[in-house]
PAKOL-744181 format. One line per field, with one value per residue (C-alpha): residue number from 1; residue in one letter; chain; x, y, z. Coordinates in steps of 0.25 Angstrom, whole numbers, plus 5000, padded with zeros to 4 digits. Layout:
<sites>
num <- c(NUM/...)
residuo <- c(A/...)
cadena <- c(A/...)
u <- c(X/...)
v <- c(Y/...)
w <- c(Z/...)
</sites>
This chain:
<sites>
num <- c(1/2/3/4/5/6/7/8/9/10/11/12/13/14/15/16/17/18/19/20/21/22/23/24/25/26/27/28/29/30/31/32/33/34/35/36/37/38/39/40/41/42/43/44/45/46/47/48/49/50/51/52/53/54/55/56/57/58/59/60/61/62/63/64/65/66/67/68/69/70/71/72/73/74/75/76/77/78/79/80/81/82/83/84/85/86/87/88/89/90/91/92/93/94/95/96/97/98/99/100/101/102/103/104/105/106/107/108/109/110/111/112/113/114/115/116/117/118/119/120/121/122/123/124/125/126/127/128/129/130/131/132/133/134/135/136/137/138/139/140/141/142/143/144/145/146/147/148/149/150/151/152/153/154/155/156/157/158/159/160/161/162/163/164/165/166/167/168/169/170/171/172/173/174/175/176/177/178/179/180/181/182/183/184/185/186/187/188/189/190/191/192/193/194/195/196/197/198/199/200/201/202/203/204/205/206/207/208/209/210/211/212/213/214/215/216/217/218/219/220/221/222/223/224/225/226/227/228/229/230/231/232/233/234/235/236/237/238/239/240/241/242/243/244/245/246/247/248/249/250/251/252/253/254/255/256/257/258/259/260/261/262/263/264/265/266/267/268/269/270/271/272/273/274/275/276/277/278/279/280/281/282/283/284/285/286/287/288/289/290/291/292/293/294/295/296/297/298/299/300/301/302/303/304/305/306/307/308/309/310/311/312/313/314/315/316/317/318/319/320/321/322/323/324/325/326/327/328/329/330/331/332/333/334/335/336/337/338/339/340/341/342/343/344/345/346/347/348/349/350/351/352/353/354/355/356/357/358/359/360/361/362/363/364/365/366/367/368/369/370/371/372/373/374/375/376/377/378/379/380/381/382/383/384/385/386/387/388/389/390/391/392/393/394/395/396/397/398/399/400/401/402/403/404/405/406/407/408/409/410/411/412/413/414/415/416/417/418/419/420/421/422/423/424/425/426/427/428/429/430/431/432/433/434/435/436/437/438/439/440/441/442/443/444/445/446/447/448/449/450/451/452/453/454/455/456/457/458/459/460/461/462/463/464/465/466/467/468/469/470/471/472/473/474/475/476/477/478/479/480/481/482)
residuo <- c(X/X/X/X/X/X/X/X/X/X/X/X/X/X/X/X/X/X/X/X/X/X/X/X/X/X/X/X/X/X/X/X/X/X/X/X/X/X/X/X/X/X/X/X/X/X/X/X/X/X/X/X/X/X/X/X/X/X/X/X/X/X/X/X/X/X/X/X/X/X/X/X/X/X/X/X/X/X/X/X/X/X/X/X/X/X/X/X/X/X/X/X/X/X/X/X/X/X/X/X/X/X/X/X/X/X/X/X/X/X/X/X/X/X/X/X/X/X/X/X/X/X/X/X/X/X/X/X/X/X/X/X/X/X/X/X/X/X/X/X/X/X/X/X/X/X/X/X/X/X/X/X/X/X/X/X/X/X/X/X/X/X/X/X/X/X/X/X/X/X/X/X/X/X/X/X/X/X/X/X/X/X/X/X/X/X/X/X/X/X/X/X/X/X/X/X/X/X/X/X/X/X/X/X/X/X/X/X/X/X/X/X/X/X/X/X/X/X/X/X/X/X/X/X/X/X/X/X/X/X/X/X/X/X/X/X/X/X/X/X/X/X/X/X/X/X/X/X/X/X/X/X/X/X/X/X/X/X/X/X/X/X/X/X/X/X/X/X/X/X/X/X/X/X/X/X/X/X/X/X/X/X/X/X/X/X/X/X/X/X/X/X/X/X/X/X/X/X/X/X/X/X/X/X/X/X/X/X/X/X/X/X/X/X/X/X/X/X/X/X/X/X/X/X/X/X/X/X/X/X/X/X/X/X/X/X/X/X/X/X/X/X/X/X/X/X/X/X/X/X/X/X/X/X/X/X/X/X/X/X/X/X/X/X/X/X/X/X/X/X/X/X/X/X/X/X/X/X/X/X/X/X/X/X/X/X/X/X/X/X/X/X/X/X/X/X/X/X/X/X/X/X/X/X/X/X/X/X/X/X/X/X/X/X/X/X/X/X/X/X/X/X/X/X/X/X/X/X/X/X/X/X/X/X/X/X/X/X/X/X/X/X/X/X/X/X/X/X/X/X/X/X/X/X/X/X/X/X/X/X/X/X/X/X/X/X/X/X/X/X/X/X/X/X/X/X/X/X/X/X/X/X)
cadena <- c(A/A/A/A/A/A/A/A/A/A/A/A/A/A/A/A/A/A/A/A/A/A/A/A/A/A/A/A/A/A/A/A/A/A/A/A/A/A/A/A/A/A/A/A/A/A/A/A/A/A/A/A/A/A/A/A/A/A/A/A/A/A/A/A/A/A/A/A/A/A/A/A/A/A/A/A/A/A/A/A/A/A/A/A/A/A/A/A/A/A/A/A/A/A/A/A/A/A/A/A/A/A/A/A/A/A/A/A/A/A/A/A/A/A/A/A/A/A/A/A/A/A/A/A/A/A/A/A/A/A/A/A/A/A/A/A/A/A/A/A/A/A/A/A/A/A/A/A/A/A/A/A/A/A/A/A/A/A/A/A/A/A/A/A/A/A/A/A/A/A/A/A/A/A/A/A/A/A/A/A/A/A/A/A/A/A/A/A/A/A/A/A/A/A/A/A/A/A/A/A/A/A/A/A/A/A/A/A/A/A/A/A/A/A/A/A/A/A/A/A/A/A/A/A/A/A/A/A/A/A/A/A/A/A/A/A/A/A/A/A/A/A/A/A/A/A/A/A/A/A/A/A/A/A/A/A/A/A/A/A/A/A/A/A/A/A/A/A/A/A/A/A/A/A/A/A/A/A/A/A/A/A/A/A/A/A/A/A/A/A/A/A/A/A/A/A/A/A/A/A/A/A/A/A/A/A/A/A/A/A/A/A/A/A/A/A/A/A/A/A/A/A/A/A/A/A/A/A/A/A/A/A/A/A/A/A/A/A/A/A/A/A/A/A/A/A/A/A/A/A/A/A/A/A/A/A/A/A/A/A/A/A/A/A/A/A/A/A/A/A/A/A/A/A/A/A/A/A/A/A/A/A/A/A/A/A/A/A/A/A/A/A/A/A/A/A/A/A/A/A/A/A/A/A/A/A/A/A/A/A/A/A/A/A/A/A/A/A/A/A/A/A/A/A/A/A/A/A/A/A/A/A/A/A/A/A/A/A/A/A/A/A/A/A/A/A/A/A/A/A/A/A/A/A/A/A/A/A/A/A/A/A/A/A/A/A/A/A/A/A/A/A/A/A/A/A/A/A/A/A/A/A)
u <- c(4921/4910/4912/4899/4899/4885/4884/4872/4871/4861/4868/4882/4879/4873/4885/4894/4886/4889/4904/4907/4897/4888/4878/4884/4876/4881/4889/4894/4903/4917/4927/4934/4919/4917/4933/4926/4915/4925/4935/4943/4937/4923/4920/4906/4898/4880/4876/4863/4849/4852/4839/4828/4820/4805/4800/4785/4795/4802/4788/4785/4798/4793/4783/4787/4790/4799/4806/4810/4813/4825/4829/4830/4836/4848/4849/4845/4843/4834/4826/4816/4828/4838/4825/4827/4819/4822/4833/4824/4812/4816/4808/4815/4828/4835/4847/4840/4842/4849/4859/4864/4854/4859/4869/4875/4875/4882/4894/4894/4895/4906/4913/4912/4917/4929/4932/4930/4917/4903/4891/4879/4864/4852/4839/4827/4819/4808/4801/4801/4795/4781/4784/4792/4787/4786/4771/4765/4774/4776/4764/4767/4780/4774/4767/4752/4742/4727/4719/4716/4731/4730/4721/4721/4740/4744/4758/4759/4755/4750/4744/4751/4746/4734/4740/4741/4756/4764/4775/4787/4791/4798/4792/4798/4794/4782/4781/4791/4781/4789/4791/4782/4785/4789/4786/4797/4786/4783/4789/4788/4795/4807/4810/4808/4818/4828/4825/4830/4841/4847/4846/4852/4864/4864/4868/4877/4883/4875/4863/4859/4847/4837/4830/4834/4826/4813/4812/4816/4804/4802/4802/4793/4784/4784/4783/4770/4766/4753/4752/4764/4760/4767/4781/4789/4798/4809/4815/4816/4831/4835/4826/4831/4845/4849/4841/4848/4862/4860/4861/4871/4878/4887/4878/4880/4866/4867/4857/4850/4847/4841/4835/4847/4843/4856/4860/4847/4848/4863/4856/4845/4857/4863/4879/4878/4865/4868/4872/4865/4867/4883/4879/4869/4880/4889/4882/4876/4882/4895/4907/4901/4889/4897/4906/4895/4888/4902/4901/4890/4894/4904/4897/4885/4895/4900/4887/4884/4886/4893/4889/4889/4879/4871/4861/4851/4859/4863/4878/4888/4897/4882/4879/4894/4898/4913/4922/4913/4911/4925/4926/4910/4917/4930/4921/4911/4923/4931/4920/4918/4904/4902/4903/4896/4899/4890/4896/4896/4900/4915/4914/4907/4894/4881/4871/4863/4855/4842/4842/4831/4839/4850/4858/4864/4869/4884/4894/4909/4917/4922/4938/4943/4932/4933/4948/4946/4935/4945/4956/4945/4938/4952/4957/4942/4945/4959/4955/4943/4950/4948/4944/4935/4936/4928/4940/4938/4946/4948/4952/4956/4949/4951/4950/4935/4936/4941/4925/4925/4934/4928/4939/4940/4951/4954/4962/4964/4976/4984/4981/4977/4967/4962/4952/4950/4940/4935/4919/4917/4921/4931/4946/4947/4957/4960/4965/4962/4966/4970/4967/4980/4988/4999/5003/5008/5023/5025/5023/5012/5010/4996/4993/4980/4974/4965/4977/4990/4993/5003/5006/5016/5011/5014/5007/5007/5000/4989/4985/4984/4983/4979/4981/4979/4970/4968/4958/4952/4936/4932/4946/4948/4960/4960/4974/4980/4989/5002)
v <- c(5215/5205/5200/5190/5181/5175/5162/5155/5145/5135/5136/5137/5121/5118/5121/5115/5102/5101/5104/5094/5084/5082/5089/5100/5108/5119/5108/5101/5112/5108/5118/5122/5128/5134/5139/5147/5153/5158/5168/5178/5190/5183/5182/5178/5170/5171/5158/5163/5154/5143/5143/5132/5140/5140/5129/5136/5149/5139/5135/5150/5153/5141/5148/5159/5163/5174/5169/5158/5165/5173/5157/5153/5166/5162/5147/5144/5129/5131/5119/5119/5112/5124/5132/5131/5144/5157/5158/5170/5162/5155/5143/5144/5148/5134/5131/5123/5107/5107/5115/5109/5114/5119/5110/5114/5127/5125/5118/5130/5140/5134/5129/5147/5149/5141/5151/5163/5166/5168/5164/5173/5167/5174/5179/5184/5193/5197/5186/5170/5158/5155/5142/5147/5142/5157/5158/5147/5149/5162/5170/5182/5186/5187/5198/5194/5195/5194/5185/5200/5203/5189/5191/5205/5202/5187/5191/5198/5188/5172/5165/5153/5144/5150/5165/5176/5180/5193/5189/5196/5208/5221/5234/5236/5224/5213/5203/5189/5179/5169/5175/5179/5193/5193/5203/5212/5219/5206/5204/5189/5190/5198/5186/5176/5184/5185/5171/5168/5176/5169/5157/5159/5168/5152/5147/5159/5174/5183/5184/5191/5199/5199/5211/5215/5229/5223/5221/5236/5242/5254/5244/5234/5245/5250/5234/5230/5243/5242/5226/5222/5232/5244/5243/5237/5248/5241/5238/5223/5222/5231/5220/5206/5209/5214/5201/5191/5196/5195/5178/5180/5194/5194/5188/5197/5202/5207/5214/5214/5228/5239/5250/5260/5252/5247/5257/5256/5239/5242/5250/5240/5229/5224/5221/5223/5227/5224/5238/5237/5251/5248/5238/5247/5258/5249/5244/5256/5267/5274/5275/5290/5282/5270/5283/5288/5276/5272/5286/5279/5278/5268/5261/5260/5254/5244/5238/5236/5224/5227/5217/5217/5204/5194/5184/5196/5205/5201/5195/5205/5199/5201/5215/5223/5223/5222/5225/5232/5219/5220/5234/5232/5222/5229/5241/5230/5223/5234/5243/5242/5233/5219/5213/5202/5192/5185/5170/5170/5183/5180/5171/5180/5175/5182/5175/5177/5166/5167/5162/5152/5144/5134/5135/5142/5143/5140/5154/5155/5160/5175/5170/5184/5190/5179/5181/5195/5193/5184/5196/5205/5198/5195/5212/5216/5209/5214/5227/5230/5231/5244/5256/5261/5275/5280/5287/5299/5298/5309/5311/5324/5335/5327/5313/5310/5297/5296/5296/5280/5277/5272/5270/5267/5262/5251/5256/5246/5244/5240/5241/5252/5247/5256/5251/5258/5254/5262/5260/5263/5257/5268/5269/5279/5287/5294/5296/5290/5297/5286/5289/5284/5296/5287/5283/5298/5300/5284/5275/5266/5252/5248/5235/5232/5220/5215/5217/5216/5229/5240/5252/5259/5276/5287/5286/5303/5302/5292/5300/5313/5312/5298/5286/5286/5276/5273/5262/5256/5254/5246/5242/5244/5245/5237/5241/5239/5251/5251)
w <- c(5095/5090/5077/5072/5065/5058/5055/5050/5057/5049/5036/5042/5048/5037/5028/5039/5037/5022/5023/5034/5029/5041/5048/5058/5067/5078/5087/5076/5068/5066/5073/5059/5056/5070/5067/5054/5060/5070/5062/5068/5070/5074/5088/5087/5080/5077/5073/5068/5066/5078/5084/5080/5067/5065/5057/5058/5051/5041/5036/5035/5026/5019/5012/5012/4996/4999/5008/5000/4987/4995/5000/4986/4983/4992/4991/4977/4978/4992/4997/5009/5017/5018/5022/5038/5043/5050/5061/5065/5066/5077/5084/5096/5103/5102/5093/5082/5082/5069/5071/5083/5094/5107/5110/5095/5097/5109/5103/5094/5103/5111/5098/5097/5109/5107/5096/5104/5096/5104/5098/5093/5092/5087/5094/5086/5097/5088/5083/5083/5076/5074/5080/5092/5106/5111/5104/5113/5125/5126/5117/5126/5119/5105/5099/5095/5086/5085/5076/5066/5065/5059/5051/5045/5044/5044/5038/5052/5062/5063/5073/5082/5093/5093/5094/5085/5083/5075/5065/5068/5061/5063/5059/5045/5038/5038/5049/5047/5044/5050/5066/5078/5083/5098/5107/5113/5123/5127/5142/5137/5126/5134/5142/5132/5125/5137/5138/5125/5125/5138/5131/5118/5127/5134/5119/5113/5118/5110/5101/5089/5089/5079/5075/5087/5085/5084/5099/5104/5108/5098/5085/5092/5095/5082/5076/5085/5089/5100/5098/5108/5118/5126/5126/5138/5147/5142/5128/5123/5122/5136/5142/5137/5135/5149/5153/5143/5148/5163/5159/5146/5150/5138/5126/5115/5109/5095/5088/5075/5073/5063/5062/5069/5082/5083/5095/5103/5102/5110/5120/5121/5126/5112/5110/5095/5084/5070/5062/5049/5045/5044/5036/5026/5026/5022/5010/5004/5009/5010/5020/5024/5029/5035/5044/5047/5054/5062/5068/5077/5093/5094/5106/5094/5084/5095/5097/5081/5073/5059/5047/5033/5032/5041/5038/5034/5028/5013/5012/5009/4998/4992/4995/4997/4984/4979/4990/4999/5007/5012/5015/5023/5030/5035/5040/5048/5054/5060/5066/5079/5084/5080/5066/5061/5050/5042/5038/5023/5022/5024/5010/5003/5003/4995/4998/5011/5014/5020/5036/5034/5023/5029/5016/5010/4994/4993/4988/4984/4995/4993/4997/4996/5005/5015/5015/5017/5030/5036/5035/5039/5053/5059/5056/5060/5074/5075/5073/5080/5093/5103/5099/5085/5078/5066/5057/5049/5035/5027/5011/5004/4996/4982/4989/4997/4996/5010/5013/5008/5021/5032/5042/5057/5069/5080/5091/5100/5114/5103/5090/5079/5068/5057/5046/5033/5022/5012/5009/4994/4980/4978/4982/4994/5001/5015/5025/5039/5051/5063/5077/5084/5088/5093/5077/5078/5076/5072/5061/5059/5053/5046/5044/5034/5042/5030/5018/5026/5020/5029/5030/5037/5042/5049/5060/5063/5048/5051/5063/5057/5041/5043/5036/5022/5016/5001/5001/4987/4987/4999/5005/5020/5028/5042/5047/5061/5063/5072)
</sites>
């Protein structure tokens, strides 16, 4: 199953730089720092914001005053220097110079696949820079404005090369004053898009998505309403995705998605769609809630993306408090779908840099917690192999808190896995029965892949009372059973 891992990339090179004391771009990382990137577990690895950026955008961040309030709010001792502009602005589609350019994302990608690991790029299908060439070349693929829609909302659209352009926006918030909105009626813009997907399945084996929603027909409708026109016979996604993969059959496409649209992106073509509402049930609600959600389809969960952080999301050593990171992170690691990884996260970092700034403040490691992920990625790939099933756990009269379990099993040609975590701050207690028919009439050996801890059961006990857990606040058990 595929297991992310997000690197970014310009602040990753630039830290590189200073600890090996000369410049390093993509064709240039030693093989002991390709060698971290690459632990076990991780299969596959997002090196996010390698295209060229927009300098037309970085002047518009430039003065932009609440933009670079939050820059300063991250990097306290900011200068215009570590400002390098928005990897979703993007200028064009070409691996930018200073990071190695095409030939250095290359070496990258081989020095990848030397390690088993494919390489994920991004593509942002909704807008593009001011200062990209498709407002001179290829007009036809943008969505247009009219010297009154200038004048009466200038914060909604601006004039280039003689034209009058729409920021881009999605239908919640005020247009980015940075973007130019594509589109996805356009027939032009649909084979530019295929077009530019070939190419960047030329350079990496899948791509990242961005606001991959915006582009269905229904929200772009309710976005731009008359002013793109009637709506093509087909949707944007079932068009270019079939069309991408007659070149690159196996690039992986990945979605940014929200808005409970996850399901309707896989039908429309897409491996995986990010599942943010995992994610808020694990921050603010309970383990009832979490259950609940895993009750979805299993074909659904497969095609979800579980995460606890990314570039947009705050980092989680900042925002699950106490131990709850740790039992967050068992739960994401074993279900079944795809997990992502955010690098960082592993050492505990809290601060979330903003993706125009090329630096990043400096932060104590978190040992124990990056001891803890290294037990935890290796477990989550051994476990996860075969088949997944939701578990029911049951308490006593006097005793609920078997309600706080959440608890699932692996069972795979060989192996048995269960996993156990209990999602509160209070100790809980119950029992979970196991679905293994053949541990009836024999003993069984458990084996706590994250604490080394065993234990030795009847196995005619786990089937039918279960196995009897007593868990403290946010403990998990990942055990392989045979």
């Amino acid at each position: 199953m595929t297991v992310i891992h997000e690197i970014n990339t310009l602040i990753w090179l630039g830290e590189l730089s200073a600890r090996y004391d000369r410049r390093i771009t993509l064709g240039e990382v030693p093989g002991e720092a390709w060698d971290e990137v690459a632990r076990p577990g991780v299969d596959t690895v997002w090196l996010m914001g390698v295209w060229e950026r927009s300098p037309a955008g970085l002047a518009i961040a430039l003065r932009d005053e609440g933009l670079l309030a939050s820059f300063r709010a991250a990097l306290p001792d900011l200068t215009e220097a570590d400002i390098a502009g928005s990897p979703y602005c993007v200028r064009n589609y070409v691996v930018d110079e200073s990071l190695g350019g095409p030939a250095g994302l290359a070496e990258a990608r081989a020095q990848l696949a030397a390690r088993g690991l494919r390489l994920i790029l991004d593509h942002v299908p909704n807008h593009v820079a001011p200062d990209h060439p498709w407002l001179t070349d290829r007009p036809d693929c943008l969505v247009h404005g009219t010297p009154d829609d200038l004048a009466r909302s200038p914060e909604a659209f601006m004039e280039a090369g003689g034209q009058i352009y729409a920021r881009g926006r999605d239908p919640y918030f005020p247009p980015w004053p940075d973007v130019v909105q594509l589109n996805a009626f356009s027939d032009a813009l649909r084979t530019a898009a295929v077009e530019t997907l070939v190419a960047i399945g030329d350079q990496a084996d899948g791509v990242r998505c961005d606001m991959a929603m915006l582009l269905m027909t229904d929200v772009f409708a309710k976005t731009w309403g008359d002013r793109t026109g009637a709506p093509p016979a087909e949707d944007f996604w079932p068009y270019v995705i079939p069309r991408v993969r007659e070149r690159h059959p196996d690039l992986l496409f990945v979605a940014e998605a929200y808005w409970d649209l996850e399901w309707a992106l896989q039908q429309q073509g897409f491996d995986h769609c990010y599942d943010k509402r995992l994610y808020d049930r694990l921050l603010h609600e309970d383990a009832e809630s979490v259950h609940g959600h895993l009750q979805a389809d299993l074909a659904y969960q497969h095609g979800l993306v579980r995460f606890l952080e990314n570039h947009d999301e705050p980092r989680a050593a900042a925002t699950f408090p106490g131990d709850s990171e740790r039992s967050a992170a068992v739960t994401v690691a074993t279900l079944p779908g795809a997990t992502l990884w955010h690098e960082g996260q592993f050492e505990g970092r809290k601060v979330r840099p903003p993706v125009f700034l090329s630096r990043r403040p400096p932060e104590p490691v978190d040992e124990e917690l990056r001891a803890f992920y290294g037990r935890l990625l290796p477990a989550a790939a051994e476990v996860r192999v075969g088949d997944w099933q939701l578990l029911t756990c049951t308490g006593w009269p006097d005793n609920d808190t078997h309600r706080n379990l959440l608890a699932w099993s692996w069972t795979g040609p060989d192996t048995c896995h269960v996993v156990v975590v209990n999602d509160s701050d209070a100790p809980a207690q119950g029992r979970v029965p196991l679905p293994w028919r053949d541990l009836q009439d024999r003993a069984c050996h458990l084996t706590d892949l994250l604490s080394g801890q065993t234990f030795d059961r009847d196995g005619t006990e786990l089937v039918t009372s279960g196995l009897y857990v007593d868990l403290p606040g946010r403990a998990s058990h990942v055990m392989r059973a045979w």
